[in-house]
Every structure is written in C-alpha cells, then in structure tokens.
C-alpha positions as a Markdown table, in Angstrom:
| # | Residue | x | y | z |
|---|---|---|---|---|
| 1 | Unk | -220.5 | 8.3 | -98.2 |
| 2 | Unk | -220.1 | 5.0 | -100.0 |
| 3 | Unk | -216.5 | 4.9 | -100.0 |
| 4 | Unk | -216.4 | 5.6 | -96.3 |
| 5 | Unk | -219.5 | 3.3 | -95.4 |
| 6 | Unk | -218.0 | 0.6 | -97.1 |
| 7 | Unk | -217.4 | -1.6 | -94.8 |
| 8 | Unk | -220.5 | -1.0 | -92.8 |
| 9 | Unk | -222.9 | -1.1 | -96.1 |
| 10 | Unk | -221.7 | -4.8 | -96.8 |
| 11 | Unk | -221.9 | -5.8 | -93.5 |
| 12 | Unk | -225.6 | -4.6 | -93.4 |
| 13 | Unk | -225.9 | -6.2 | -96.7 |
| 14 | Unk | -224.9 | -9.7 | -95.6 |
| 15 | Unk | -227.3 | -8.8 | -92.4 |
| 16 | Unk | -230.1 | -8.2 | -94.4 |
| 17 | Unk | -230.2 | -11.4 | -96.6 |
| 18 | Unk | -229.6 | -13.0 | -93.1 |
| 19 | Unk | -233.1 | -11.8 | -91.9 |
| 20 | Unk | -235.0 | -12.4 | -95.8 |
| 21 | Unk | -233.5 | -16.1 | -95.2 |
| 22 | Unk | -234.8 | -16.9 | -92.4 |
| 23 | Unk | -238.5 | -15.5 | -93.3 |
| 24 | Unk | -238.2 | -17.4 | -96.6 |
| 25 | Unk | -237.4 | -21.2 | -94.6 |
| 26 | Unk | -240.8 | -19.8 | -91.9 |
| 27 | Unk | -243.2 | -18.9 | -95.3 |
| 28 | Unk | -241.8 | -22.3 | -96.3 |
| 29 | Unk | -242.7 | -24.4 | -93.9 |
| 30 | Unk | -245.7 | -22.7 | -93.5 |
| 31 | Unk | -246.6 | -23.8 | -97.3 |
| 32 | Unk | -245.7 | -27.1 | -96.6 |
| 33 | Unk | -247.8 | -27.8 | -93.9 |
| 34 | Unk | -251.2 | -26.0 | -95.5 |
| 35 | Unk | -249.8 | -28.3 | -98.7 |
| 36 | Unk | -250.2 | -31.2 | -96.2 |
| 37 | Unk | -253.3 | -30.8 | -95.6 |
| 38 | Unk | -254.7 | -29.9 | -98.7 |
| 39 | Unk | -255.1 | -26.2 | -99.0 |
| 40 | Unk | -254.3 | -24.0 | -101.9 |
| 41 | Unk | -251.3 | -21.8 | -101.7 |
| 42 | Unk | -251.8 | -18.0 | -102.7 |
| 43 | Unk | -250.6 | -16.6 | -105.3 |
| 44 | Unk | -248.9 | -13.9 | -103.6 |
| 45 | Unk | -247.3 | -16.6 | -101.4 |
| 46 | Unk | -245.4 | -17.9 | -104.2 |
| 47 | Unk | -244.6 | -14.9 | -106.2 |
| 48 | Unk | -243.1 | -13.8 | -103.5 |
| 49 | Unk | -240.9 | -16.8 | -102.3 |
| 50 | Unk | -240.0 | -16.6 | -105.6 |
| 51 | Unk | -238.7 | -13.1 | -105.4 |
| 52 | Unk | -237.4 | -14.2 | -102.6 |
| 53 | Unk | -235.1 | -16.4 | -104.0 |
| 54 | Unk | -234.1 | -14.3 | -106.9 |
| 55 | Unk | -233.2 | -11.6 | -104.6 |
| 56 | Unk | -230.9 | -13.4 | -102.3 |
| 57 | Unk | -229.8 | -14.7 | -105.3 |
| 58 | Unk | -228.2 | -11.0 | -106.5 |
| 59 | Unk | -227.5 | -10.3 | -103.3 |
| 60 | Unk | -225.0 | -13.3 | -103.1 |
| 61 | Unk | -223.4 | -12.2 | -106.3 |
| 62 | Unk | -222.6 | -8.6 | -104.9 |
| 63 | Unk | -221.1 | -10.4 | -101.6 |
| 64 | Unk | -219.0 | -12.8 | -103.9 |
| 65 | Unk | -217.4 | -10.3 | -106.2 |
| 66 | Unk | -216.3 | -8.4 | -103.4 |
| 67 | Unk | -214.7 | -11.0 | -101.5 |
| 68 | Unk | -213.2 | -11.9 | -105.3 |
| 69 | Unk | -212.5 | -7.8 | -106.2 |
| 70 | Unk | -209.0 | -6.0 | -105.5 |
| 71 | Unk | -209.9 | -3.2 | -103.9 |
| 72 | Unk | -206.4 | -1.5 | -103.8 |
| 73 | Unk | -204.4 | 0.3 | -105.9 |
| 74 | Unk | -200.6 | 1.2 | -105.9 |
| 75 | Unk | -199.5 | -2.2 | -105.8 |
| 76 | Unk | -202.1 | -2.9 | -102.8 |
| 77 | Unk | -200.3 | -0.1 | -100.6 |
| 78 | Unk | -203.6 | 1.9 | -100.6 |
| 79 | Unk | -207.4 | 1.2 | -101.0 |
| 80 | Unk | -208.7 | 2.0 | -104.7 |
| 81 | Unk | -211.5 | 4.6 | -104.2 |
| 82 | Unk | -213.1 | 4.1 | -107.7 |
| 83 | Unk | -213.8 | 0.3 | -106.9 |
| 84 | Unk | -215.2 | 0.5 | -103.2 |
| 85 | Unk | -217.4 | 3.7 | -104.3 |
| 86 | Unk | -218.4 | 0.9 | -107.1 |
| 87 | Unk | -219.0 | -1.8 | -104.7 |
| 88 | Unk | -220.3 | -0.3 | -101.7 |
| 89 | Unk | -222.9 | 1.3 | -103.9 |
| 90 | Unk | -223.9 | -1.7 | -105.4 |
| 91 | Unk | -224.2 | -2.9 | -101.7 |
| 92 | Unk | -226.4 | -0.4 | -100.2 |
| 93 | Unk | -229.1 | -0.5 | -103.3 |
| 94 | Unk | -229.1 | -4.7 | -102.9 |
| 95 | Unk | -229.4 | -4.4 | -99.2 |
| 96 | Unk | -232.8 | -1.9 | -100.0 |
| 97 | Unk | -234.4 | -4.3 | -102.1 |
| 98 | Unk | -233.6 | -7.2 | -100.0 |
| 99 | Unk | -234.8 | -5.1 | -97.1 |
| 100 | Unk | -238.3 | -4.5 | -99.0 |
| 101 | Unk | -239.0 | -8.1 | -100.1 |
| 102 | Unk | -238.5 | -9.1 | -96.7 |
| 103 | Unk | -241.2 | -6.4 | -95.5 |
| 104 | Unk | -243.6 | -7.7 | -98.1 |
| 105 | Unk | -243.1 | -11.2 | -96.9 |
| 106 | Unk | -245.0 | -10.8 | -93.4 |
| 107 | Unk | -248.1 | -12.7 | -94.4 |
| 108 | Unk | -249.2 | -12.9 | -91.1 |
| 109 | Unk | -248.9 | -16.5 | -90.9 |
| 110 | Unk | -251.6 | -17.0 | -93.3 |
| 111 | Unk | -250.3 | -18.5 | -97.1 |
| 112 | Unk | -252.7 | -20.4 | -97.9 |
| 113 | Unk | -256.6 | -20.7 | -98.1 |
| 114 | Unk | -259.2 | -24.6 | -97.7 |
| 115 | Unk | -260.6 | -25.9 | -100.6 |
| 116 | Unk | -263.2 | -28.0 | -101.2 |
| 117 | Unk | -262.6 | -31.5 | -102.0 |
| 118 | Unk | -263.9 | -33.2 | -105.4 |
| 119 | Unk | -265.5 | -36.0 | -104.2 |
| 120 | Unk | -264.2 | -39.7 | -105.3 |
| 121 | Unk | -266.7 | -42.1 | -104.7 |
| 122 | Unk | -269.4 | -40.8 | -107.6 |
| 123 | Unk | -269.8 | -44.4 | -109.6 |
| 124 | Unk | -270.1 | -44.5 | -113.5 |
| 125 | Unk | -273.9 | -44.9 | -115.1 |
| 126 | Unk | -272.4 | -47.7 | -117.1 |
| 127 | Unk | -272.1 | -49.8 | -113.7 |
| 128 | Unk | -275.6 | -48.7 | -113.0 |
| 129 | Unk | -277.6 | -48.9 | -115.9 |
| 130 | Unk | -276.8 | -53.1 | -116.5 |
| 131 | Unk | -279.1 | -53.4 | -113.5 |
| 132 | Unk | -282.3 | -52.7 | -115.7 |
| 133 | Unk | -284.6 | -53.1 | -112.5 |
| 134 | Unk | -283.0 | -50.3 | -110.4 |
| 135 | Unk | -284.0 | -47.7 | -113.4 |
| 136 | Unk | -287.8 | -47.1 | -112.3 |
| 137 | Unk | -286.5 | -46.6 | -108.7 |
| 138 | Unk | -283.6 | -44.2 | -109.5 |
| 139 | Unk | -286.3 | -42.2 | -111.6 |
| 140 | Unk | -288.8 | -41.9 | -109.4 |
| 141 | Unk | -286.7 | -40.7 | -106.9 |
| 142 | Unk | -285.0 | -38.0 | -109.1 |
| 143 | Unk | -288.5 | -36.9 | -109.9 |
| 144 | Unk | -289.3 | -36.1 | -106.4 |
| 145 | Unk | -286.5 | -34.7 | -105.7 |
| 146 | Unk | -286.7 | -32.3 | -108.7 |
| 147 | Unk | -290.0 | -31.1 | -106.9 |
| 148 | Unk | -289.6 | -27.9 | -105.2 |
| 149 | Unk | -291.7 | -28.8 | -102.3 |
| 150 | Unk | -289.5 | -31.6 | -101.5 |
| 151 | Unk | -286.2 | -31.4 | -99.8 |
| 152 | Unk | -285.5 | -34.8 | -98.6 |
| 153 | Unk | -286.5 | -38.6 | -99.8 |
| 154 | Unk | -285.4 | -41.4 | -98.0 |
| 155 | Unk | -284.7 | -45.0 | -99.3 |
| 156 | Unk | -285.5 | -48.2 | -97.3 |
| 157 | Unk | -284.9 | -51.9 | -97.9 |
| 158 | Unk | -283.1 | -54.7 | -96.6 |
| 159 | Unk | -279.1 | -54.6 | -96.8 |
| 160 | Unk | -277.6 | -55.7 | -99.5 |
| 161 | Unk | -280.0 | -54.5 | -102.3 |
| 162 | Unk | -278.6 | -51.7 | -103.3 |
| 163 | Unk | -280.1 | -48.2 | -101.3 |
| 164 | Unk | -276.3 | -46.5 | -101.1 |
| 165 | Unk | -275.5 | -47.5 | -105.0 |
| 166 | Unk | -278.6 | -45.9 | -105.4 |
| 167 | Unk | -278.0 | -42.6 | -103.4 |
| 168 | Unk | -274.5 | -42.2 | -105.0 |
| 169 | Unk | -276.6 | -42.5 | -109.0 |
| 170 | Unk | -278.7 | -39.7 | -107.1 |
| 171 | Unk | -275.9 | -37.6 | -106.3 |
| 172 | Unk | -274.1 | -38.1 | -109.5 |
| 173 | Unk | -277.0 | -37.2 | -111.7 |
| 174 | Unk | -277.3 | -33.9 | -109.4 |
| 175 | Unk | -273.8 | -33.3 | -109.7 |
| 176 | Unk | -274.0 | -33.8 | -113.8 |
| 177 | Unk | -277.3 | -31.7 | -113.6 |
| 178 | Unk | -279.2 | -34.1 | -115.5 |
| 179 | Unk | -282.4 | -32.8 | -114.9 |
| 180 | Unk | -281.5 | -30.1 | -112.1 |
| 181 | Unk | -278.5 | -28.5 | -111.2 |
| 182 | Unk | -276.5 | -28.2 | -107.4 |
| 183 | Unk | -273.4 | -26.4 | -105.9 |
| 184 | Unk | -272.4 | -29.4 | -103.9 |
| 185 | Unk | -272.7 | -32.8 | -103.0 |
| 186 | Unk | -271.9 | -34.3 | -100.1 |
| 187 | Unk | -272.1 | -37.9 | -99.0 |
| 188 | Unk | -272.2 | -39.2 | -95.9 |
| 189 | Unk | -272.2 | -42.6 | -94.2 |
| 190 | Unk | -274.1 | -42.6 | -91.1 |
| 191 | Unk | -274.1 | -46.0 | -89.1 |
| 192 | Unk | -276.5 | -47.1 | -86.8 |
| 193 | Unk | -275.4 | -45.0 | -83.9 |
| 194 | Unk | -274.0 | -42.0 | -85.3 |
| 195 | Unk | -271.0 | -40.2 | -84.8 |
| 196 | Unk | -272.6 | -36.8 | -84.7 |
| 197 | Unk | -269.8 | -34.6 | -84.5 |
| 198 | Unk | -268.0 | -36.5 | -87.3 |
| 199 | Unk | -270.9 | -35.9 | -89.6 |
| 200 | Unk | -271.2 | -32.6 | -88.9 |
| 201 | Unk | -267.7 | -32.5 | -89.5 |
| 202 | Unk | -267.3 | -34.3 | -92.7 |
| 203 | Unk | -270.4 | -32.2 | -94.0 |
| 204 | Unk | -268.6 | -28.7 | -93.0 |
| 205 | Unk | -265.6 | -30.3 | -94.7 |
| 206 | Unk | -267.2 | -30.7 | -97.7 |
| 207 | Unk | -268.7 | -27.2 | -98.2 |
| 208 | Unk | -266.2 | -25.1 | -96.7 |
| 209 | Unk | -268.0 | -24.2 | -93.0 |
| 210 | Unk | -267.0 | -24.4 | -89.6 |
| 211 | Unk | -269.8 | -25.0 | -87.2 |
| 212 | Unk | -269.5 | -23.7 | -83.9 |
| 213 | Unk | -272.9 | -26.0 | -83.0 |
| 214 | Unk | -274.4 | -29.2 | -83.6 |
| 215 | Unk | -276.2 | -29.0 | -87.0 |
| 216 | Unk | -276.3 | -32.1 | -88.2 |
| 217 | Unk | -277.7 | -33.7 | -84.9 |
| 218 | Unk | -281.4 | -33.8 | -86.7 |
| 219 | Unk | -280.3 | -35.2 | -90.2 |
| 220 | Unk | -278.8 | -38.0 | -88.4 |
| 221 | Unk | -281.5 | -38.6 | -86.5 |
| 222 | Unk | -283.9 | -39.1 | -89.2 |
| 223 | Unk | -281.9 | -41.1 | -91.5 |
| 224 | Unk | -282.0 | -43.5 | -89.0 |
| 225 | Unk | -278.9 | -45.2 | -89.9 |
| 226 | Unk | -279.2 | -45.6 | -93.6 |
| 227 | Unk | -276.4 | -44.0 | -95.7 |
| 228 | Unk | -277.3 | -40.9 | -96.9 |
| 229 | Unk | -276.7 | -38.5 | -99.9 |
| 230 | Unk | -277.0 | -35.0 | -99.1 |
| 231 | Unk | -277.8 | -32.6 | -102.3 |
| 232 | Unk | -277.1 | -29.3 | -101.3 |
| 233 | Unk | -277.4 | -25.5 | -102.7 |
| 234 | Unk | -273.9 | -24.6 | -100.6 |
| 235 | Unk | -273.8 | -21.0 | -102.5 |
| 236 | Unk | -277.2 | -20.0 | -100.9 |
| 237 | Unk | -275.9 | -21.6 | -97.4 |
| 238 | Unk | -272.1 | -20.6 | -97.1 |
| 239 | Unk | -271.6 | -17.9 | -94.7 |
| 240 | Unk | -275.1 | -18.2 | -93.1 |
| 241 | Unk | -275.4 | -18.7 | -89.2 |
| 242 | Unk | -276.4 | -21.7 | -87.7 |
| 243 | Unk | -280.2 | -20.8 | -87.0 |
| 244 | Unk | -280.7 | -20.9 | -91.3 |
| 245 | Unk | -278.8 | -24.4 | -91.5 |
| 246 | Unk | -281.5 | -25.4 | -88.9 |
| 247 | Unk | -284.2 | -23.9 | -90.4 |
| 248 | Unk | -283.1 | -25.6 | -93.5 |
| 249 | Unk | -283.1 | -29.1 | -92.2 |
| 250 | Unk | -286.3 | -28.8 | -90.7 |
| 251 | Unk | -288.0 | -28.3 | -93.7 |
C-alpha cells in the first residue's frame, strides 16, 4: 500500500500541513488581538500553537528529504521499492499527526479569557502621612467604614483640599487590609454630570461583569459629583443578577 500510495500519501501530506497552516496564522491573530486588549491567553492556546509549530516543523523535514532522496535504483531505470515503502510510510504517519493537531486546534474562536486590571493610581502612605492634619480624618473614616452597619461614607469640602487624595488612602488601606480586608477596589471619577453608562462601565471593567442594565445609575446619583472610591466584596457579587447589585446599593 505504501509503495503504491506513494505519490498520493505525500501529496496529502503537503495538503494537510496546508490546512494546520492556515488554522495556526487564524489562532494567531486571534491571540494577538485578545493580547491587544489585555486578556490572558490559555494555556491550551499556546501549547498547542506550539505543537503546532513543532509539527509542521517534522512535517517539512519528511517533504524535503524526499524531494532530496533517489528514489531509483538500477542506475535510475526503475523506482527503488525499499526507499518509497520508507518514505511514503514516513508520509502517511506525519500526515496523521498533523491531521490530529489540526483537529485539536478548533478552539471555537475563543483563546483567551478578561482579566482584571491592577489598578495604578493607589498613592504611597509616605506622600500621605507628611500632611499630619489629614490623619484624624482618614481614621475616622476607616473606622466607619470598618462598621458592618455601614456601606457607604461620603466626603465633602471645597475643591482643592484634598477629598480624592483621601478616598485613594481609603482604598489603599482596604486594598492592604490594614484593619479590614476586600476582593476589589475600584475607583471611579464621577463629574458633575455623570457619564452613567461609562461608570457603570468602568466599574464592570474593574470586577469582571457585564451589565445588561443600568446599575450604577443610583451610586452616581448620590455622590453627587464628588469622586468616589468604591470598596467592594466582588467574590460575594460576581455572577449575581442585577436585582442583588441593586439591592446592594440601596443599602
């Protein structure tokens, strides 16, 4: 069979690592553009591009040695059996495994999975702490918040003195767990007149949901403009519908 397939066999051979080429550049450019935008590759994804690669790499060896082999005998007045039963076999086992890697590689379009961002903008203490005065305030509004009949506290003052350097301390002291512990933090400017949809948005974002309605319509509201820090348990929230986000911003 392999010495009379022999032809055919290579032929399906070179066909095959055709087809596991061209699903190796689409997984490709899929990873690219979920790299792009900041999600995490699986690790399936990549082991198998890189099996990828190392089979077409084989394959490509088998092609070239039998473009390179003499595959005649007798002075090349007649084919040489014991070779093309060598090659062709060689061919048709390659072309199986390159076959099966490119069956394994139908991910479905999906390589890759969002992550949540660290967040950036949480300051040092040592820029806070030189402003001796601000101590009392940050304190007293850690202490309420480690209360667990409170779930919001909201800072007011004229601009310029300080209420968002204070909410980011806030945040970073929640995030560090330095007298209670979070999942998440999530800080949010919110202007004057809100961009709802953006807050809800850059909230979602930030804990890894997708809101199909407007949930942060009523935090906006009552911040009334002033930048907020939002301290959330995301772990107890993720997956929930919309009705317990709700319920959890109305208390």
């Amino acid at each position: 069979m392999y010495i009379w397939n022999y032809n055919s066999n290579f032929e399906n051979l070179e066909n095959e690592v055709k087809k596991l080429e061209g699903r190796r550049e689409t997984v490709q450019h899929l990873v690219v553009d979920a790299t792009s935008q900041g999600d995490e590759i699986f690790e399936t994804v990549q082991d198998w591009l890189d099996s990828a690669n190392q089979i077409i790499d084989e394959a490509s060896v088998v092609i070239e040695e039998n473009k390179q082999a003499n595959t005649k005998c007798c002075k090349g007045l007649c084919p040489n059996p014991k070779k093309r039963f060598q090659l062709s076999k060689q061919a048709t086992k390659k072309a199986e495994a390159v076959a099966g890697v490119h069956e394994v590689g139908k991910f479905c379009q999906v390589v890759s999975y969002h992550t949540i961002p660290e967040e950036i903008w949480l300051p040092s203490i040592k820029s806070y702490v030189a402003f001796g005065s601000r101590i009392p305030t940050l304190n007293n509004v850690l202490a309420a918040l480690s209360g667990s009949d409170v779930n919001m506290v909201g800072v007011y003052g004229m601009g310029g003195i300080g209420k968002t350097t204070l909410a980011k301390e806030v945040a970073r002291q929640a995030k560090e767990g330095t007298l209670f512990k979070v999942d998440e933090v999530v800080f949010v400017e919110v202007s004057e007149k809100p961009d709802l949809e953006k807050i809800q948005g850059a909230i979602a974002d930030k804990v890894g949901l997708v809101f199909t309605e407007s949930v942060a319509v009523d935090v906006a509201n009552a911040c009334g403009g002033m930048p907020i820090a939002i301290v959330t348990s995301a772990k107890s929230l993720r997956n929930k519908r919309v009705c317990e986000w709700n319920k959890h911003c109305d208390n």
